[in-house]
Backbone as JSON, one array per atom type, in Angstrom:
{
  "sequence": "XXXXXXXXXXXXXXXXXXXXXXXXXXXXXXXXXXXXXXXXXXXXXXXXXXXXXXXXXXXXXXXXXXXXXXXXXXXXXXXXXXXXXXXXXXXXXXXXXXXXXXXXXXXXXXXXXXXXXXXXXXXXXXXXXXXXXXXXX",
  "N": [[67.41, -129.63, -18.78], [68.06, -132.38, -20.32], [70.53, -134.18, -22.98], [69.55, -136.49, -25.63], [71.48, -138.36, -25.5], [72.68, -138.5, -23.21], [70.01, -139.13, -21.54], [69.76, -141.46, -23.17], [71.85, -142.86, -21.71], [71.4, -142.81, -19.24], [69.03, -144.62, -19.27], [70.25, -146.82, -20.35], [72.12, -147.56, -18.14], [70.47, -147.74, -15.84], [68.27, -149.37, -16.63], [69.07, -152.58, -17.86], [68.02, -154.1, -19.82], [67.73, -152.48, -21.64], [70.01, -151.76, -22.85], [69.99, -154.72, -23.77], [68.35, -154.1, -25.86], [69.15, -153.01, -27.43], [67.81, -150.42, -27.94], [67.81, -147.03, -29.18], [67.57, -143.71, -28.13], [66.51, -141.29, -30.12], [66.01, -138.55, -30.05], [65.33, -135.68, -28.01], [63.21, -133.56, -27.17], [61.67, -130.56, -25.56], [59.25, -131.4, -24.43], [58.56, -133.6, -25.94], [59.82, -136.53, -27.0], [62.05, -139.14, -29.1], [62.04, -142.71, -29.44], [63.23, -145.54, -30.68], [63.26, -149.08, -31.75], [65.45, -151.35, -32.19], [64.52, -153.42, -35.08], [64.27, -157.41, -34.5], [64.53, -160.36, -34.85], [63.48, -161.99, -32.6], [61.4, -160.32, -31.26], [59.03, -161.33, -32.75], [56.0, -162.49, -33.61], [53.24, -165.08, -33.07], [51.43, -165.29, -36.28], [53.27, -163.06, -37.08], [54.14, -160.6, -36.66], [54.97, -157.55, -34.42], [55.29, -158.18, -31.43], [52.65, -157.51, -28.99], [54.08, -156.78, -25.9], [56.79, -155.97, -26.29], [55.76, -153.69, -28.18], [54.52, -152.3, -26.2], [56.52, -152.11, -24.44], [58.51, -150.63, -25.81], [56.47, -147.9, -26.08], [56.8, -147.35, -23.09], [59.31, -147.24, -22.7], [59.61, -144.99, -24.34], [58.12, -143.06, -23.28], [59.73, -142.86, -20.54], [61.56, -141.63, -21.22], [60.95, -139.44, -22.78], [59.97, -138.12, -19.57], [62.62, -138.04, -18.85], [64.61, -136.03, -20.19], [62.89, -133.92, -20.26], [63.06, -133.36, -17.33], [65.47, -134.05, -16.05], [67.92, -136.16, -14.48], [65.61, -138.42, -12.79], [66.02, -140.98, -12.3], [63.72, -142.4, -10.49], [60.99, -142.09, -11.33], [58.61, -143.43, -11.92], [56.37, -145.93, -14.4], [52.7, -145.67, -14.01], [50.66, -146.32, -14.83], [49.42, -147.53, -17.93], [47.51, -147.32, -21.09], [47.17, -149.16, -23.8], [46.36, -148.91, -27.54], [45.98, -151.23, -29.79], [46.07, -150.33, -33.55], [47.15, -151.24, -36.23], [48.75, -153.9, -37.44], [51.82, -153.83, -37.1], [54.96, -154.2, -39.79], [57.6, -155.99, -39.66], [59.79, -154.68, -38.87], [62.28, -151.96, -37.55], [60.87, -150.26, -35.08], [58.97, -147.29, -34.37], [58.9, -144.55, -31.66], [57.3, -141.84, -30.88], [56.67, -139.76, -28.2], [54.82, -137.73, -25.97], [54.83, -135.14, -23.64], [51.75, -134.64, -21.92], [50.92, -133.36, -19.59], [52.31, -132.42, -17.05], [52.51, -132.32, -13.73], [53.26, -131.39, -10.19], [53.7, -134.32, -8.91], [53.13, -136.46, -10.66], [52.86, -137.22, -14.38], [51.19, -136.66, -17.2], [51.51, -138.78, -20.48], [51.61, -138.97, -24.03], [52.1, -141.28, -26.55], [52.28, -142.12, -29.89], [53.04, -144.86, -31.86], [54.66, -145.89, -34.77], [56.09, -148.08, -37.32], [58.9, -148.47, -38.83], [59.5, -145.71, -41.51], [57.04, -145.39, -42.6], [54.21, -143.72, -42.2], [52.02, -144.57, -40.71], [49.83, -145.2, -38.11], [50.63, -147.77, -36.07], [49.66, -148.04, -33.15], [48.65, -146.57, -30.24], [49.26, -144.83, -27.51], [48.76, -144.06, -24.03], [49.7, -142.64, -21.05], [50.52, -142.51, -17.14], [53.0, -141.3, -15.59], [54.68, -141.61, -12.28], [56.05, -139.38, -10.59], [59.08, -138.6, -8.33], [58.64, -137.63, -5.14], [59.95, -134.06, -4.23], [63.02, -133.67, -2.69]],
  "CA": [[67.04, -130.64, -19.76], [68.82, -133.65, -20.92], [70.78, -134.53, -24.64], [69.25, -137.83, -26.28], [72.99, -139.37, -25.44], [72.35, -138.31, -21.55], [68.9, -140.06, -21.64], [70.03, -143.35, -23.25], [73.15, -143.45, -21.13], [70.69, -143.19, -17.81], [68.23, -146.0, -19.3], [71.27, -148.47, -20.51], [72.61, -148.08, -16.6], [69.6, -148.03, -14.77], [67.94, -150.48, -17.36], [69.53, -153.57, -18.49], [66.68, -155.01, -21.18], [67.09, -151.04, -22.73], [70.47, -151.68, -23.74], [69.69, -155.66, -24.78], [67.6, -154.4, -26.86], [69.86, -151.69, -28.31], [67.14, -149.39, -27.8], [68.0, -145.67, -29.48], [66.98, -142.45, -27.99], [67.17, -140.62, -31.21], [66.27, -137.15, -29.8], [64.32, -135.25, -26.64], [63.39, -131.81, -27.16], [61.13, -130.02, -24.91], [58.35, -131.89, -23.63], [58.82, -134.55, -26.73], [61.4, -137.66, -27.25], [61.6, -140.29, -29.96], [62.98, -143.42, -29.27], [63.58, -146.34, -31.58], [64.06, -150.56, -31.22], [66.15, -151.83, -33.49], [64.06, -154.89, -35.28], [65.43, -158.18, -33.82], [63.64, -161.67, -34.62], [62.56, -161.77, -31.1], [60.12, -159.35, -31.35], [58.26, -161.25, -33.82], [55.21, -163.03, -32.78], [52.9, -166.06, -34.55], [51.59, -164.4, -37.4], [54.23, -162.52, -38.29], [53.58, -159.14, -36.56], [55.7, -157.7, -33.79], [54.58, -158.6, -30.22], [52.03, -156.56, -27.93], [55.03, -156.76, -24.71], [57.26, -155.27, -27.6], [55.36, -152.52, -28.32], [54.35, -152.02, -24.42], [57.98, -152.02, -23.67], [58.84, -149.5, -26.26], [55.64, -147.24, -25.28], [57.07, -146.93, -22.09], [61.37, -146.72, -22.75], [59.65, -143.48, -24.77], [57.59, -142.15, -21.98], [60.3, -142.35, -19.77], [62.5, -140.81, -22.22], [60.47, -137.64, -22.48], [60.42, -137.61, -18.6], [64.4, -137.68, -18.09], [64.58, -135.2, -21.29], [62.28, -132.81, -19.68], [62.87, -133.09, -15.5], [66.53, -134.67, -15.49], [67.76, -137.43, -14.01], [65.05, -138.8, -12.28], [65.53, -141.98, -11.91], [62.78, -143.32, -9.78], [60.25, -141.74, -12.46], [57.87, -144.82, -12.61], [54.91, -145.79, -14.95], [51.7, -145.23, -12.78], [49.62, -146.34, -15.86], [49.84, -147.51, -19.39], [46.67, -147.71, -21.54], [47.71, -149.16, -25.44], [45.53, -149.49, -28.58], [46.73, -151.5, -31.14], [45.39, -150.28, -34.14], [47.25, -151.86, -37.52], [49.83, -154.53, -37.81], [53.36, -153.36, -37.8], [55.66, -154.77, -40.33], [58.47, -156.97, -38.92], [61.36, -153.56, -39.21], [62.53, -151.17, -36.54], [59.6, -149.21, -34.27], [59.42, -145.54, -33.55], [57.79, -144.19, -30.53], [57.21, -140.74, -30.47], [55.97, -139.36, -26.82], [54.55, -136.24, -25.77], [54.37, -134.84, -22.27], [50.74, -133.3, -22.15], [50.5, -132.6, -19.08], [53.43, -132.32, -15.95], [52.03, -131.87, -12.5], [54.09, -131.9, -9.57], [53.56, -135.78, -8.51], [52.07, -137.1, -11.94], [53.17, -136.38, -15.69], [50.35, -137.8, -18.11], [51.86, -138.91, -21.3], [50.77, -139.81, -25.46], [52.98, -141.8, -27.22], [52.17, -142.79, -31.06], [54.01, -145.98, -32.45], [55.28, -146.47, -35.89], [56.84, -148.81, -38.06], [59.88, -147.05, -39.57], [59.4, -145.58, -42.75], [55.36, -145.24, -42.18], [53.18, -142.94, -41.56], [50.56, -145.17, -40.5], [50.39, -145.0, -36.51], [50.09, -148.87, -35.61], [49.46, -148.61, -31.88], [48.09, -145.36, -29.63], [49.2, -145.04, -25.89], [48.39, -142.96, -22.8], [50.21, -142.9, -19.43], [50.89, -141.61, -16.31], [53.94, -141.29, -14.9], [54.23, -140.89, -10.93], [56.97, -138.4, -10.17], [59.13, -138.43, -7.07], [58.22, -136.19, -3.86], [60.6, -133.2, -4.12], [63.35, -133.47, -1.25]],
  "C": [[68.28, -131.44, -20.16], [69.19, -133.78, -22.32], [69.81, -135.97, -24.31], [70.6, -138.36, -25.91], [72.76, -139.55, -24.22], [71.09, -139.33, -20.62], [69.37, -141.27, -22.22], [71.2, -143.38, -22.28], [72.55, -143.69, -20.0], [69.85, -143.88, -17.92], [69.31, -146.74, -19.23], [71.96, -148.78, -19.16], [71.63, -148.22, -15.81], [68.75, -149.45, -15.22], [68.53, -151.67, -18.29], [69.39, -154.0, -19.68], [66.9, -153.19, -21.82], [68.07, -151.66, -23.56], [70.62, -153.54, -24.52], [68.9, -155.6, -26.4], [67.9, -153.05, -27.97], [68.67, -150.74, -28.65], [67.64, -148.05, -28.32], [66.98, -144.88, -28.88], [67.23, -141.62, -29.07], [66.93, -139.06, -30.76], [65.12, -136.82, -28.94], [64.68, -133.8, -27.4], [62.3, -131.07, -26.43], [60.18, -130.95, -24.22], [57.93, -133.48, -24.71], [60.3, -135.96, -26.58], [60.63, -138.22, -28.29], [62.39, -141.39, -29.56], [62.76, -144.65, -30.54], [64.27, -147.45, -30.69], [64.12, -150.67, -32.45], [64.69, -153.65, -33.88], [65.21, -156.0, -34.96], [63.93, -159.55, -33.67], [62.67, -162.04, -33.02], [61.15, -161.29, -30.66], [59.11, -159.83, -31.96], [57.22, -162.72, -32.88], [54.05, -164.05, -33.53], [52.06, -165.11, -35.27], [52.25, -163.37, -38.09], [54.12, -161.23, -37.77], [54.55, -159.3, -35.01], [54.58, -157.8, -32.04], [54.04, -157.31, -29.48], [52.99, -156.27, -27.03], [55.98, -155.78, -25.57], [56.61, -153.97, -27.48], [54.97, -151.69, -26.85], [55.78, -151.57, -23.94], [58.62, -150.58, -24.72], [57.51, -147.88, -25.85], [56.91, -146.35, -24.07], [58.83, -146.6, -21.68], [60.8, -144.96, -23.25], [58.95, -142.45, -23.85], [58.32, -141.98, -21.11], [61.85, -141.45, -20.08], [62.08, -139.42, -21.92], [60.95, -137.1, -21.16], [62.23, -136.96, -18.5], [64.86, -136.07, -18.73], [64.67, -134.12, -21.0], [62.97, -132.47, -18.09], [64.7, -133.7, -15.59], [66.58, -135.96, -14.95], [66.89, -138.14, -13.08], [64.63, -140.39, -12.55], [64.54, -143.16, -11.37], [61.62, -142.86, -10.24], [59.92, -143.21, -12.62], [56.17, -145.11, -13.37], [54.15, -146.11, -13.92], [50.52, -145.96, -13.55], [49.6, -146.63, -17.4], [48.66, -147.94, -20.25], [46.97, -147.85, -23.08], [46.32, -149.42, -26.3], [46.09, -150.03, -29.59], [45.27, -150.95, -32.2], [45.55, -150.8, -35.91], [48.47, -153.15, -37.43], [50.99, -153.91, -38.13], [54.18, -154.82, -38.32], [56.88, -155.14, -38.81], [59.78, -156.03, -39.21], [61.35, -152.95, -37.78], [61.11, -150.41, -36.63], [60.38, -148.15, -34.12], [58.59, -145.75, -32.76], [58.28, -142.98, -30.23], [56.08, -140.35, -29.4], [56.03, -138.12, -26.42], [54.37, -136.18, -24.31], [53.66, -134.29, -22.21], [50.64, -132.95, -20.95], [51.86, -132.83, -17.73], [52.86, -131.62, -14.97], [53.44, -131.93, -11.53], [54.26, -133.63, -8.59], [53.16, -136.7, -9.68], [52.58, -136.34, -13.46], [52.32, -137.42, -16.41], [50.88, -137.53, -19.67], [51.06, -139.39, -22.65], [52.08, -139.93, -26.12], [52.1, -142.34, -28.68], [53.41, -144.1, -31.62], [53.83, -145.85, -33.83], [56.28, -147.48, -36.43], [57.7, -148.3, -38.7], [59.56, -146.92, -40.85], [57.93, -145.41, -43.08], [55.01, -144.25, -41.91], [52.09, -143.23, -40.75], [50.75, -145.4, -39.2], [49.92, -146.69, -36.23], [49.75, -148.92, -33.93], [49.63, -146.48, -31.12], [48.32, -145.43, -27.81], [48.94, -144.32, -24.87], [49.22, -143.54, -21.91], [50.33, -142.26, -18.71], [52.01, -142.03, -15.26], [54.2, -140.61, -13.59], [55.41, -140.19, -10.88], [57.43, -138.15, -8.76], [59.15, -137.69, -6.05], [60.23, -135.31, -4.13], [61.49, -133.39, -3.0], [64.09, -132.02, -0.83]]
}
């Protein structure tokens, strides 16, 4: 298993847009991660609420968080699948995205990520995925 420092250091080199967007891995621990985007005008979308791509893009920095977390560096760990619900308006502050690994096959890891608004309880956005996993060599 991977630190949270280990995991952001192998997104911000493999992924460019992680560390534009000063992305935090704040912590991986077993089959969990959390990650965190810093709020950043950008994000913000007309009415005032942060953008669907936004929240899609964090979703999936935290699903592949868990992976690295859990399995190591596996790089070529790619989403297979990403189904979102928005379900409230997040304020215009830093997102969480806490992601669970429910299930880890050997070719396939299906993921649930919850989104928050920091400082919330209130889950604005519900995700599923499946992450394909690369053949063993």
């Amino acid at each position: 298993m991977l630190s949270a420092q280990e995991v952001q250091t192998i997104m911000y080199n493999g992924l460019p847009s992680a560390a534009d967007t000063a992305l935090q891995v704040e912590w991986v621990e077993g089959n969990r991660a959390r990650v965190r985007y810093p709020f950043q005008p950008s994000m913000i979308r007309p009415g005032g609420t942060i953008s669907g791509p936004t929240m899609m893009g964090l979703a999936d920095s935290a699903m592949y968080a868990a992976i690295l977390g859990r399995l190591g560096a596996l790089e070529m760990a790619v989403t297979q699948n990403l189904n979102i619900n928005f379900l409230s308006k997040p304020a215009p502050v830093d997102m969480i995205a806490d992601a669970e690994i429910i299930r880890l096959g050997r070719r396939s890891a299906v993921l649930e990520v919850r989104l928050y608004s920091v400082d919330s309880d209130d889950m604005v956005a519900h995700v599923t995925g499946i992450y394909a996993l690369p053949a063993a060599t």
